[in-house]
C-alpha positions in Angstrom: -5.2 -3.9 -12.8 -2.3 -2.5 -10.8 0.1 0.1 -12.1 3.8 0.6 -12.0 5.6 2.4 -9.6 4.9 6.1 -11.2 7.9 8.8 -9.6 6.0 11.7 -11.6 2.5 10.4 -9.8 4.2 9.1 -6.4 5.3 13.0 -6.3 1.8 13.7 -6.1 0.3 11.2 -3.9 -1.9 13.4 -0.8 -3.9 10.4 0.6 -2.3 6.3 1.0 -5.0 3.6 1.4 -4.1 0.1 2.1 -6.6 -3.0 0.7 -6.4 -5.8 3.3 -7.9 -9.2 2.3 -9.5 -10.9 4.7 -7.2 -13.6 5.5 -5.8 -10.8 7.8 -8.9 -9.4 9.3 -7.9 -11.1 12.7 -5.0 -9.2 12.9 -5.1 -6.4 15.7 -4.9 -2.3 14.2 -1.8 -2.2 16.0 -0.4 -4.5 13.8 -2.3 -3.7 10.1 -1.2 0.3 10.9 2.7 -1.0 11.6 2.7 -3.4 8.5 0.6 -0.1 6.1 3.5 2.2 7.4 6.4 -0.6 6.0 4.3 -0.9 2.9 3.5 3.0 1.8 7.3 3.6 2.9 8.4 1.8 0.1 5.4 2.0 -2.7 8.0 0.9 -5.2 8.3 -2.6 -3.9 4.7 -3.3 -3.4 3.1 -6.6 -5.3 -0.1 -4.9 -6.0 0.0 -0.4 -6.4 -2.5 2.0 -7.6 -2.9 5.4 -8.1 -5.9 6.6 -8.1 -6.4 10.4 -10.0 -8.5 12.9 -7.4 -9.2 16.2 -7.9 -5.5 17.7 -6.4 -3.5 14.7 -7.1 -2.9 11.2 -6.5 -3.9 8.7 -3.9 -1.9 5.9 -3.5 -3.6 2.4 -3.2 -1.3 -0.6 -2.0 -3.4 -4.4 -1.7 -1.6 -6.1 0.8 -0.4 -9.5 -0.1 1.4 -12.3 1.7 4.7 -11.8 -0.6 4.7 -8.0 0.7 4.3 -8.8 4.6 7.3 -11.4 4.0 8.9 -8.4 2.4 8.5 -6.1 6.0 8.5 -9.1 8.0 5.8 -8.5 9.7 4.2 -11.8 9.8 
């Protein structure tokens, strides 16, 4: 299950990871690294975010989803 938008976590996020279904996986890495920068820029508007606890902080975890790429319209 996702989480919430977290400021006191987001503070301590060291890695972002983005979660592509595969609907996508014929998009170029030219165009998945564009639409993860749009996404992580703005964790708070993100459909689906997780935070994942490592050993110096946080990493974040975004699943893309079609609502989010209409979001950075980058479709």
């Amino acid at each position: 299950m996702a989480n919430a938008f977290d400021p006191y976590r987001e503070a301590l996020v060291i890695e972002q990871h983005t979660i592509w279904p595969a609907d996508y996986e014929d998009w170029s890495a030219g165009d998945k690294a564009r639409a993860e920068a749009l996404l992580h820029a703005a964790p708070a508007d993100a459909a689906e975010l997780d935070y994942v606890r490592q050993h110096t902080g946080f990493a974040r975890v975004i699943t893309v989803t079609p609502a989010d790429l209409d979001r950075v319209s980058v479709t």
